[in-house]
C-alpha positions as CSV (number, residue, x, y, z in Angstrom):
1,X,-38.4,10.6,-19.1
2,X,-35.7,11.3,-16.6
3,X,-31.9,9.5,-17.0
4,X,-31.7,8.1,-13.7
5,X,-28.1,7.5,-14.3
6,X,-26.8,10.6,-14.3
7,X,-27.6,11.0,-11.3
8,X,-25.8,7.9,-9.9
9,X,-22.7,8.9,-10.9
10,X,-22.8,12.2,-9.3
11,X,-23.6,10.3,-6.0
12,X,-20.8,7.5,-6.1
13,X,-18.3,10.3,-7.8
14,X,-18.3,12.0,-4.7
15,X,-17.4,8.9,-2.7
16,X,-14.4,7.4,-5.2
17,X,-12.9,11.2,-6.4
18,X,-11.6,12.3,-2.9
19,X,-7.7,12.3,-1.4
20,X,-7.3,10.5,2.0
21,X,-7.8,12.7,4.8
22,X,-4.7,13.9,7.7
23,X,-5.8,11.1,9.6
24,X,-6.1,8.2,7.2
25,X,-2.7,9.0,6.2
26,X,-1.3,9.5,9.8
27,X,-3.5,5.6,10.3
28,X,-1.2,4.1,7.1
29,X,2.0,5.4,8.7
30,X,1.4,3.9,11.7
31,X,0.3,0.6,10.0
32,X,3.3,1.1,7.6
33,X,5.8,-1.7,9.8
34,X,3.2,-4.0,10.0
35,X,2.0,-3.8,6.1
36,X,6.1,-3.9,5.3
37,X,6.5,-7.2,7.4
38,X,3.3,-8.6,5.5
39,X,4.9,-7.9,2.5
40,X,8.0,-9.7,3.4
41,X,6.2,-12.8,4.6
42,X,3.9,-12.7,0.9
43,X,7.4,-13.0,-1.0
44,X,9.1,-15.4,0.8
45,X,6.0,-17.7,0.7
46,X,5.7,-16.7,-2.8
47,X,9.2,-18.1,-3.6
48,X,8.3,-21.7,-2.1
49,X,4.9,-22.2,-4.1
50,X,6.9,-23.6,-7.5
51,X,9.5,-25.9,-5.9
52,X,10.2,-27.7,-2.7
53,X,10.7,-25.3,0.1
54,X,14.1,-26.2,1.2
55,X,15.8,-25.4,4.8
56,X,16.8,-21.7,4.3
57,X,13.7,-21.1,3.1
58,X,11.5,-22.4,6.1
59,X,13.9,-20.2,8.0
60,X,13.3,-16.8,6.2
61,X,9.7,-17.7,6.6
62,X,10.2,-18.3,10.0
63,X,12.0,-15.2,10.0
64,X,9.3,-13.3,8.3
65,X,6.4,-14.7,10.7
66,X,8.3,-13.2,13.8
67,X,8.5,-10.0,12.2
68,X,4.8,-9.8,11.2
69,X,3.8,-11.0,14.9
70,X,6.6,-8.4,16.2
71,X,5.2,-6.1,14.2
72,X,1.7,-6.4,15.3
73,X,2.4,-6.7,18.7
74,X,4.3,-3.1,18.4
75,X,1.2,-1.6,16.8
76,X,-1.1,-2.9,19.7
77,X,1.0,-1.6,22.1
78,X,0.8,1.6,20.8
79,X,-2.6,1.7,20.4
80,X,-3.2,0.8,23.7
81,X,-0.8,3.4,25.0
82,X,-2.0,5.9,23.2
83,X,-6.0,4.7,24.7
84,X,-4.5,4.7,28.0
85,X,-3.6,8.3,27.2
86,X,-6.4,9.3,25.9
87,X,-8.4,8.4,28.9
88,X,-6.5,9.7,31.7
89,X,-6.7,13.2,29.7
């Protein structure tokens, strides 16, 4: 009789028990503004969900929506500069 998990866990080792490559890393550092402004924008809606959300807090999540969308925006333009780039190579 054969144990066919043993086997199983030498295939889904192999996919769970490695580092993130160069690029993966380099892909998070770029991503790094973005996931900060997320972050932001989590704790400042956080801080509204037990009371009444009063007028300084609708501004810092104001605040914190324009840095997410600025953010983003930053990271698209990027990428599409560095496409642009990559195509006229």
């Amino acid at each position: 009789m054969e144990h066919i998990g043993a086997v199983q866990a030498v295939v889904t080792a192999v996919v769970f028990d490695r580092e993130p490559t160069a690029a993966e890393l380099d892909a998070i550092e770029r991503e790094m503004p973005v996931i900060t402004a997320d972050i932001e924008l989590l704790d400042a809606q956080i801080i509204t969900l037990d009371r009444i959300p009063t007028e300084l807090d609708a501004r810092r999540i104001r605040r914190a929506r324009r840095r997410v969308l600025a953010a983003r925006r930053e990271l698209a333009n990027q990428s599409a500069d560095a496409t642009r780039a990559g195509g006229a190579a």
